[in-house]
N, C-alpha and C positions, 0 to 999 in steps of 0.2 A: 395652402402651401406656404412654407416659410420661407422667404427669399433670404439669398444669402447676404450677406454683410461684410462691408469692405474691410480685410485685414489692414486699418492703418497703421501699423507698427511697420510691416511687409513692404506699404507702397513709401513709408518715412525712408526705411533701409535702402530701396530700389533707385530712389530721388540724392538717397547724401543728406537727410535732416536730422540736424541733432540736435536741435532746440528745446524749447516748452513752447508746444501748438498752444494759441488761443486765437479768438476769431476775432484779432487785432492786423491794424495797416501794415505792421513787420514781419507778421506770420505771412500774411497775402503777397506778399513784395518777394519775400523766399522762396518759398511753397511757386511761385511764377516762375522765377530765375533757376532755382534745380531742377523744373520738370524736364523741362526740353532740352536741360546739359546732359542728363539721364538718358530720356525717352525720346529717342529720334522718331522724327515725321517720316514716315516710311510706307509704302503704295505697295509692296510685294507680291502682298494675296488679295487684291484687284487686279493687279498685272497679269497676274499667273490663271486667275479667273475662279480662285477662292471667295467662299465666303465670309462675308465679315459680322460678326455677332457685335451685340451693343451690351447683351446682359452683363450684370457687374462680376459673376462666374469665369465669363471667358473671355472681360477685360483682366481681370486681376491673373490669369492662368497666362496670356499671353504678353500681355507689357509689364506685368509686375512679379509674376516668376519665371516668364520663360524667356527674359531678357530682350523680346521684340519691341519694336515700336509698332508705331499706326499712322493713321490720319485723323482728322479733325473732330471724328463722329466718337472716335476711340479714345484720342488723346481727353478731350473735354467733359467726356462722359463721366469718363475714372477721375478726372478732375475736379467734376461737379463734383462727385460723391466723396473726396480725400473733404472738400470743405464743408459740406454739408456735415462728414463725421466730425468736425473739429466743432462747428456750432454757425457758419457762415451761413446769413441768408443768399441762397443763388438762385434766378433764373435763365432757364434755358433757352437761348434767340436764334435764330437762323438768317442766314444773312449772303446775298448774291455777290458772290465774286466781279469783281470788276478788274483786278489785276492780271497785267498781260492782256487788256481788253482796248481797243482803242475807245475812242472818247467818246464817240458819236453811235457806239455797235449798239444792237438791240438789247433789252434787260436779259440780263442771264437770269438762270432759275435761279432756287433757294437752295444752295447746298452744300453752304457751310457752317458749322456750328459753333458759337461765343457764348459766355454768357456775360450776364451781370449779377456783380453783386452788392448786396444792400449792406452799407458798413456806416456806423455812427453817422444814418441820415442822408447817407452821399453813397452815390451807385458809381460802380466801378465798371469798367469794359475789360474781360479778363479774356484771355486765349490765346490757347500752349500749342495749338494746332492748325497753324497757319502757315502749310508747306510753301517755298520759297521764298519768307521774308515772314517768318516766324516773328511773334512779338517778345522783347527783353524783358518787358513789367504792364502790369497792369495801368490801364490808366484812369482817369476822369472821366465820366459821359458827362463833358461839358464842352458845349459847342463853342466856335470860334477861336479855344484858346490850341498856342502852341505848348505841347509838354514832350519833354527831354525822355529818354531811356538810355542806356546806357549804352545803345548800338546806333539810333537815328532820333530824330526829331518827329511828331506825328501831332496831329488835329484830328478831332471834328466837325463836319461842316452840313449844313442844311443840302439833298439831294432832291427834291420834293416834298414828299410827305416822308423820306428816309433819311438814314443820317450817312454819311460819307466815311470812313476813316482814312485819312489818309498820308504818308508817309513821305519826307523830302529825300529825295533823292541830287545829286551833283544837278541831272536836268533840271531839277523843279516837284513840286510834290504830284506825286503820284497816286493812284486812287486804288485802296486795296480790295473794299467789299462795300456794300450796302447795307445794311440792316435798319426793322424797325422795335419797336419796343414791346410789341404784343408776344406773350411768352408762346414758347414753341414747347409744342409736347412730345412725350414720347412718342405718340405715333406721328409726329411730323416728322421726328429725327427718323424713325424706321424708316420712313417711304422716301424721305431722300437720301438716306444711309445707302439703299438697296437702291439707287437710280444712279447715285456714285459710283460702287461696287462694281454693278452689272451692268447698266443698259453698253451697248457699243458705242455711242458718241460721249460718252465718257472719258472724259481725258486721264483718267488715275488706268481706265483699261487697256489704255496705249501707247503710254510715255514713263519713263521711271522719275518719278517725283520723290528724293530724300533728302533730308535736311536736320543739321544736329546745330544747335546754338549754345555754346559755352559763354564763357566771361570773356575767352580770350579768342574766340573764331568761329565763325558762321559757317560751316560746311555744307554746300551744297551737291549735291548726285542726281545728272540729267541723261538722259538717253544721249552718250559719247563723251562726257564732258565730268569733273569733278575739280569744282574751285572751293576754294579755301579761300576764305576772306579773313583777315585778323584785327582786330580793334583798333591795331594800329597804321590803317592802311592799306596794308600791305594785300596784293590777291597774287594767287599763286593758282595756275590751270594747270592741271595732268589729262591727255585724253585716257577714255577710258576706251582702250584696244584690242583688250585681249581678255576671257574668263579669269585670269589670273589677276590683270589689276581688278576688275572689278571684286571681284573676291576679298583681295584689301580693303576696297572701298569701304564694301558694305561691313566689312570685322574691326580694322583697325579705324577707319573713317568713323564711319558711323556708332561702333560700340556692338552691332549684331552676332549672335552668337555664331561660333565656328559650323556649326550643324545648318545654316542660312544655303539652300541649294542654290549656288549661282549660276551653276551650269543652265539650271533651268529659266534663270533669271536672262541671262545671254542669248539662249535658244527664242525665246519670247523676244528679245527686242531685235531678235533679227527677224521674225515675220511680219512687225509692225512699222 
């Protein structure tokens, strides 16, 4: 069987790229910064208790012609392969959310997806799919030190045998995920994709998790709730009250297509 192959002309169009790709630090820097201005973090079809596909078929059919976004399994996957088409060494890591976790709570499981990539010698921590506090740029997998992005301040720090990322926030820095360095394969991404998706204690199957990151505002969409952060300060909260705002939310907020059923989306968060 011939698997299909990423139209990267399609997902350059989808992102806003009009450069010359090579699998250079400038390419990677960009290629980070349009994804998630383009492709919003979006939980819809877990919410609604849709299936979520990984193959590169029904990534390219839903985030790169049908105007949707995803979450992390979705965003990264079609990610890997935009750089793997350009020439980029990547691997794929899986990494336990620690955000929104207090300090001391148990290990969460593995079920988010980063990767790394191999660039003149030096490995990069990359990931466009990091709903609530989405990452600007890629950065260094190198411990201890503090590096800049263009929305926050972020490190890496020793967690045990794991490594930490984590992110300053006004309070103090704050701990996004864990991951370790052993690459994760396809079938690890499947079986936490689908524990994501589906099981009930899932939190993408019962809370609206969306998030779009520009150069100029962080837009986040929570069950009742749509803040707008902007670079420079400034936040601004709308609740979200009625079918009808949420419906802008997710069109004008987010970028989702007019044809996005909200009503269904509202129905759903009122039994959860």
């Amino acid at each position: 069987m011939t698997l299909p192959e990423l139209d990267l002309a399609g997902y350059f169009a989808r992102i806003g790229f009009t450069g010359a790709a090579a699998p250079d630090l400038a390419t990677l820097q960009a290629l980070h910064a349009l994804h998630p201005a383009a492709i919003p973090f979006e939980n819809l079809d877990p919410l609604l208790g849709l299936p979520v596909a990984l193959d590169l078929a029904s990534l390219q059919a839903k985030l790169v012609r049908g105007g949707r976004g995803g979450y992390c399994f979705e965003h990264n996957t079609l990610f890997k392969a935009a750089l793997e088409a350009i020439g980029f060494s990547v691997t794929g890591l899986i990494a336990r959310v620690r955000w929104m976790v207090v300090p001391d709570a148990p290990p969460t499981p593995r079920t988010h997806m980063i990767l790394a990539v191999e660039l003149e010698g030096e490995r990069w921590l990359c990931d466009v799919g990091f709903g609530g506090h989405i990452a600007a740029a890629p950065i260094r997998l190198r411990l201890g030190i503090e590096q800049a992005t263009p929305w926050n301040t972020v490190r890496l720090v020793p967690a045990g045998e794991l490594i930490a990322l984590e992110t300053r926030l006004p309070a103090g820095w704050k701990e996004c995920y864990r991951f370790s360095l052993e690459p994760a394969f396809a079938a690890d991404q499947e079986l936490a994709n689908w524990f994501t998706s589906a099981h009930p204690a899932s939190r993408f199957r019962t809370s609206l998790v969306c998030e779009r990151l520009t150069p100029q505002t962080r837009l986040t969409l929570g069950n009742g709730r749509c803040i707008r952060r902007h670079i420079d300060g400034r936040i601004e909260e709308t609740p979200i009250d009625s079918v009808a705002v949420l419906a802008d939310a997710l069109t004008s907020g987010l970028g989702l297509p007019a044809s996005i059923d909200a009503e269904a989306v509202w129905r759903r968060l009122g039994e959860v």
